[in-house]
N, C-alpha and C positions, 0 to 999 in steps of 0.2 A: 705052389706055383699058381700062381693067375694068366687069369687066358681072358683073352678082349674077343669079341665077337663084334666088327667097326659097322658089320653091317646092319643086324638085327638090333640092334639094342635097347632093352626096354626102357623106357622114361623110368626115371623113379619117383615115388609123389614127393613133391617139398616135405610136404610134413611130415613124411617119414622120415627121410631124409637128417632134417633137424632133429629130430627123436631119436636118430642114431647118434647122430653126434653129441661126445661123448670131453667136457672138460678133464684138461689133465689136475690134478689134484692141490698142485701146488698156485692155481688160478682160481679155485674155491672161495677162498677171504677175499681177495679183490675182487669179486665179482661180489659178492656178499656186500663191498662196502659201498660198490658202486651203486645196487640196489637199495641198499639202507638212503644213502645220498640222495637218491632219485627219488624213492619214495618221500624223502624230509622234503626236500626242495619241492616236489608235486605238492604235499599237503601246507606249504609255507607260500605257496603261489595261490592257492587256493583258497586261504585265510587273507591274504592280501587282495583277492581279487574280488572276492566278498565282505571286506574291510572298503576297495576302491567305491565299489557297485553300492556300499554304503554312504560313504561320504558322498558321492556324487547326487545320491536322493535326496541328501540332507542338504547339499547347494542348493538344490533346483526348490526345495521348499525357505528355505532361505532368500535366497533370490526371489522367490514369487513376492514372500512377506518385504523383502527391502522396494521390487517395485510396487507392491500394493500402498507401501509407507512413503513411495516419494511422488508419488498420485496423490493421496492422501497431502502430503505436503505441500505441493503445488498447489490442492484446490484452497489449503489454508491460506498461501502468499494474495491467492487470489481474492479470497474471503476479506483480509487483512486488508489487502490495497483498497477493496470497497471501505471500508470499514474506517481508515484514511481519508478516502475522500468524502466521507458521508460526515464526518467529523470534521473536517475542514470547511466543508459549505453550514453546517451547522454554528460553525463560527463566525461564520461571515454572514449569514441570517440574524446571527444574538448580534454582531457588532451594527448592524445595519437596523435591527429594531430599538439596540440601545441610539443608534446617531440620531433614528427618526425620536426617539424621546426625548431625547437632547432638542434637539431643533424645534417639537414643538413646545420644549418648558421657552424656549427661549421667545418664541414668537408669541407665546403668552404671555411672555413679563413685556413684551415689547407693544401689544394689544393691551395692557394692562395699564402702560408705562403713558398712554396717550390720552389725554385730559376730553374731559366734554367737549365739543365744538372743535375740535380740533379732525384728522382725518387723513388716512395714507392712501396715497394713489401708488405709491411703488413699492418693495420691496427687493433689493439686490443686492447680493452676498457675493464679494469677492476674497481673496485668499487672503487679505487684513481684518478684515469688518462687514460688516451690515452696512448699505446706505440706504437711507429713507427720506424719500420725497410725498407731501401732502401739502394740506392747505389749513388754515385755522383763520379764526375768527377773528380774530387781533393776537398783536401779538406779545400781552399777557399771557393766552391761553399758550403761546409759544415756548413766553414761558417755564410756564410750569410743567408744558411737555420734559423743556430741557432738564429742570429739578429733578424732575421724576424719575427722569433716566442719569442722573449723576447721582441720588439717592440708590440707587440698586447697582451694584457691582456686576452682578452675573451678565448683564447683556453689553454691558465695555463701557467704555469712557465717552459720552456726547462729544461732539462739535459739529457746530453751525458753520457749513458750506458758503451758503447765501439763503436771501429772500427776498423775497420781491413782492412790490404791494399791487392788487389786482381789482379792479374795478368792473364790475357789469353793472349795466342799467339794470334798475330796477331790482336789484340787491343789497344787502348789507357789504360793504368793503371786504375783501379776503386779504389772508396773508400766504404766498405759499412759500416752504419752506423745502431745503433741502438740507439735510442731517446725516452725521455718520457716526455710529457707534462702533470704535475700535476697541481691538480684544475678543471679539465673538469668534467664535470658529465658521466660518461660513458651510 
Protein backbone atom coordinates (compact mmCIF):
# COMPACT_ATOMS: atom_id res chain seq x y z
CA UNK A 1 0.00 0.00 0.00
CA UNK A 2 1.14 3.65 -0.68
CA UNK A 3 0.52 6.51 1.51
CA UNK A 4 0.77 10.20 0.04
CA UNK A 5 1.90 12.65 2.52
CA UNK A 6 0.11 16.11 0.39
CA UNK A 7 1.89 18.01 2.80
CA UNK A 8 5.56 17.43 3.28
CA UNK A 9 6.52 16.21 0.21
CA UNK A 10 9.97 16.00 -0.85
CA UNK A 11 11.03 17.19 -4.37
CA UNK A 12 12.54 14.63 -6.12
CA UNK A 13 15.92 15.51 -8.19
CA UNK A 14 14.95 15.28 -12.20
CA UNK A 15 17.90 13.18 -12.57
CA UNK A 16 16.97 10.82 -10.39
CA UNK A 17 13.96 10.78 -11.35
CA UNK A 18 14.82 9.83 -15.11
CA UNK A 19 17.49 7.29 -13.74
CA UNK A 20 14.57 5.58 -12.25
CA UNK A 21 12.69 5.39 -15.05
CA UNK A 22 12.77 2.28 -16.28
CA UNK A 23 11.78 1.35 -20.45
CA UNK A 24 9.40 -1.70 -20.76
CA UNK A 25 11.38 -4.13 -22.87
CA UNK A 26 9.26 -4.54 -25.76
CA UNK A 27 10.28 -0.36 -26.55
CA UNK A 28 14.10 -1.42 -26.51
CA UNK A 29 14.46 -1.89 -30.61
CA UNK A 30 12.50 1.16 -31.21
CA UNK A 31 14.33 3.16 -29.24
CA UNK A 32 17.47 1.59 -30.42
CA UNK A 33 16.43 2.48 -34.11
CA UNK A 34 15.44 5.73 -33.21
CA UNK A 35 18.89 6.43 -31.89
CA UNK A 36 20.73 4.65 -34.74
CA UNK A 37 18.49 7.16 -37.06
CA UNK A 38 19.38 10.22 -35.04
CA UNK A 39 22.73 9.43 -34.71
CA UNK A 40 22.84 8.73 -39.08
CA UNK A 41 20.97 11.81 -39.58
CA UNK A 42 23.20 14.00 -36.96
CA UNK A 43 26.47 12.67 -38.74
CA UNK A 44 24.70 13.09 -42.53
CA UNK A 45 23.88 16.79 -41.34
CA UNK A 46 27.18 17.26 -40.24
CA UNK A 47 28.98 16.01 -43.58
CA UNK A 48 26.61 18.19 -45.49
CA UNK A 49 27.05 21.06 -43.33
CA UNK A 50 30.75 20.81 -43.78
CA UNK A 51 30.24 19.83 -47.48
CA UNK A 52 27.86 23.40 -47.45
CA UNK A 53 30.60 25.55 -45.36
CA UNK A 54 32.78 24.06 -48.09
CA UNK A 55 31.40 25.04 -51.06
CA UNK A 56 30.47 28.42 -49.93
CA UNK A 57 34.50 29.08 -49.36
CA UNK A 58 34.97 27.82 -52.80
CA UNK A 59 32.30 30.61 -54.26
CA UNK A 60 33.49 33.28 -52.35
CA UNK A 61 37.10 32.38 -53.88
CA UNK A 62 35.66 31.93 -57.03
CA UNK A 63 33.74 34.82 -57.10
CA UNK A 64 36.68 36.93 -55.90
CA UNK A 65 38.86 35.45 -59.05
CA UNK A 66 35.60 36.08 -61.55
CA UNK A 67 35.38 39.81 -60.14
CA UNK A 68 39.27 40.22 -60.20
CA UNK A 69 38.83 38.82 -64.08
CA UNK A 70 35.99 41.12 -65.02
CA UNK A 71 38.18 44.23 -63.55
CA UNK A 72 40.76 42.82 -65.41
CA UNK A 73 38.38 42.78 -68.37
CA UNK A 74 37.13 46.09 -68.27
CA UNK A 75 40.62 47.74 -67.98
CA UNK A 76 41.30 45.47 -71.41
CA UNK A 77 37.99 47.02 -73.22
CA UNK A 78 39.44 50.24 -71.98
CA UNK A 79 42.99 49.42 -73.01
CA UNK A 80 41.46 48.38 -76.55
CA UNK A 81 39.22 51.34 -77.16
CA UNK A 82 42.60 53.37 -76.65
CA UNK A 83 44.33 51.32 -78.85
CA UNK A 84 41.25 52.05 -81.57
CA UNK A 85 41.53 55.21 -81.40
CA UNK A 86 45.22 55.68 -81.28
CA UNK A 87 45.01 53.68 -84.61
CA UNK A 88 42.36 55.41 -86.19
CA UNK A 89 44.16 58.88 -85.80
CA UNK A 90 47.38 57.03 -86.89
CA UNK A 91 45.50 56.60 -90.06
CA UNK A 92 44.37 59.77 -90.63
CA UNK A 93 47.95 61.15 -89.95
CA UNK A 94 49.50 58.40 -92.72
CA UNK A 95 46.31 59.44 -95.03
CA UNK A 96 47.04 63.22 -94.47
CA UNK A 97 50.96 62.91 -94.89
CA UNK A 98 50.24 60.70 -97.95
CA UNK A 99 47.64 63.84 -99.42
CA UNK A 100 50.37 66.29 -98.28
CA UNK A 101 52.74 64.20 -100.80
CA UNK A 102 50.29 63.96 -103.15
CA UNK A 103 49.74 67.61 -103.39
CA UNK A 104 53.15 68.61 -103.19
CA UNK A 105 54.36 66.06 -106.28
CA UNK A 106 51.59 67.74 -107.84
CA UNK A 107 52.54 71.47 -107.23
CA UNK A 108 56.00 70.33 -108.43
CA UNK A 109 55.06 69.11 -111.71
CA UNK A 110 52.99 72.19 -111.85
CA UNK A 111 56.25 74.51 -110.82
CA UNK A 112 58.01 72.39 -113.18
CA UNK A 113 55.33 72.43 -115.90
CA UNK A 114 55.82 76.54 -116.14
CA UNK A 115 58.46 77.73 -118.75
CA UNK A 116 61.18 80.53 -118.29
CA UNK A 117 59.51 83.91 -118.31
CA UNK A 118 56.50 82.85 -117.59
CA UNK A 119 54.99 83.28 -113.75
CA UNK A 120 51.93 82.28 -111.29
CA UNK A 121 50.27 84.90 -109.16
CA UNK A 122 47.51 82.33 -108.17
CA UNK A 123 46.90 78.99 -107.30
CA UNK A 124 43.21 77.61 -106.56
CA UNK A 125 42.02 74.22 -106.08
CA UNK A 126 38.37 73.56 -106.33
CA UNK A 127 36.61 70.07 -106.23
CA UNK A 128 37.23 69.63 -110.27
CA UNK A 129 40.78 71.07 -110.71
CA UNK A 130 43.47 73.40 -110.17
CA UNK A 131 43.11 77.01 -111.68
CA UNK A 132 46.10 78.94 -112.40
CA UNK A 133 46.33 82.57 -112.96
CA UNK A 134 49.93 84.42 -113.98
CA UNK A 135 51.49 86.42 -116.52
CA UNK A 136 54.28 85.54 -119.32
CA UNK A 137 56.14 87.15 -121.64
CA UNK A 138 54.30 86.62 -124.78
CA UNK A 139 52.56 84.38 -125.59
CA UNK A 140 54.75 81.65 -127.17
CA UNK A 141 56.10 81.21 -123.76
CA UNK A 142 52.27 80.66 -123.05
CA UNK A 143 52.65 78.41 -125.07
CA UNK A 144 54.64 76.07 -124.10
CA UNK A 145 53.40 76.44 -120.64
CA UNK A 146 50.24 74.98 -122.21
CA UNK A 147 52.54 71.94 -123.95
CA UNK A 148 54.05 71.17 -120.97
CA UNK A 149 51.12 70.64 -118.98
CA UNK A 150 49.30 68.53 -121.81
CA UNK A 151 52.70 66.49 -122.16
CA UNK A 152 52.24 65.28 -118.40
CA UNK A 153 49.14 63.57 -117.45
CA UNK A 154 49.48 63.50 -113.57
CA UNK A 155 48.59 67.23 -113.08
CA UNK A 156 44.94 67.05 -115.61
CA UNK A 157 44.21 68.09 -118.77
CA UNK A 158 45.07 72.19 -119.65
CA UNK A 159 42.57 74.75 -120.91
CA UNK A 160 42.86 78.14 -121.48
CA UNK A 161 40.15 80.23 -119.55
CA UNK A 162 41.21 83.66 -121.07
CA UNK A 163 44.05 86.25 -121.63
CA UNK A 164 44.59 89.44 -121.71
CA UNK A 165 47.47 91.55 -123.25
CA UNK A 166 48.85 94.00 -120.62
CA UNK A 167 50.92 97.06 -121.01
CA UNK A 168 52.94 99.27 -118.55
CA UNK A 169 55.20 101.89 -119.34
CA UNK A 170 58.31 101.42 -119.47
CA UNK A 171 58.28 97.60 -119.73
CA UNK A 172 58.34 94.82 -122.08
CA UNK A 173 54.46 93.79 -122.99
CA UNK A 174 52.85 91.04 -120.68
CA UNK A 175 50.57 88.51 -121.23
CA UNK A 176 48.44 87.27 -118.29
CA UNK A 177 46.73 84.33 -118.48
CA UNK A 178 44.31 82.36 -116.57
CA UNK A 179 44.45 78.19 -116.90
CA UNK A 180 42.69 75.21 -115.56
CA UNK A 181 44.09 71.98 -115.14
CA UNK A 182 41.11 69.38 -114.79
CA UNK A 183 41.59 65.99 -113.20
CA UNK A 184 43.81 66.95 -110.18
CA UNK A 185 42.36 66.18 -107.05
CA UNK A 186 42.31 69.47 -105.39
Amino acid sequence: MSSFDYLHGERANPLARILDYRLPARMHGACLALAGASFFVLCAWMVEAYRLHDALGSQAALQARLDATTAAVERTKLYYDRVVRIVAIDRQVREIVQSGDRRARELAQIANGIPPHAWLTSIAADGTGVELDGSARDLSTLALAFRSFSGTGSVGAPSLIRTESQRVPGRAPLVKYSMRLTGTSP
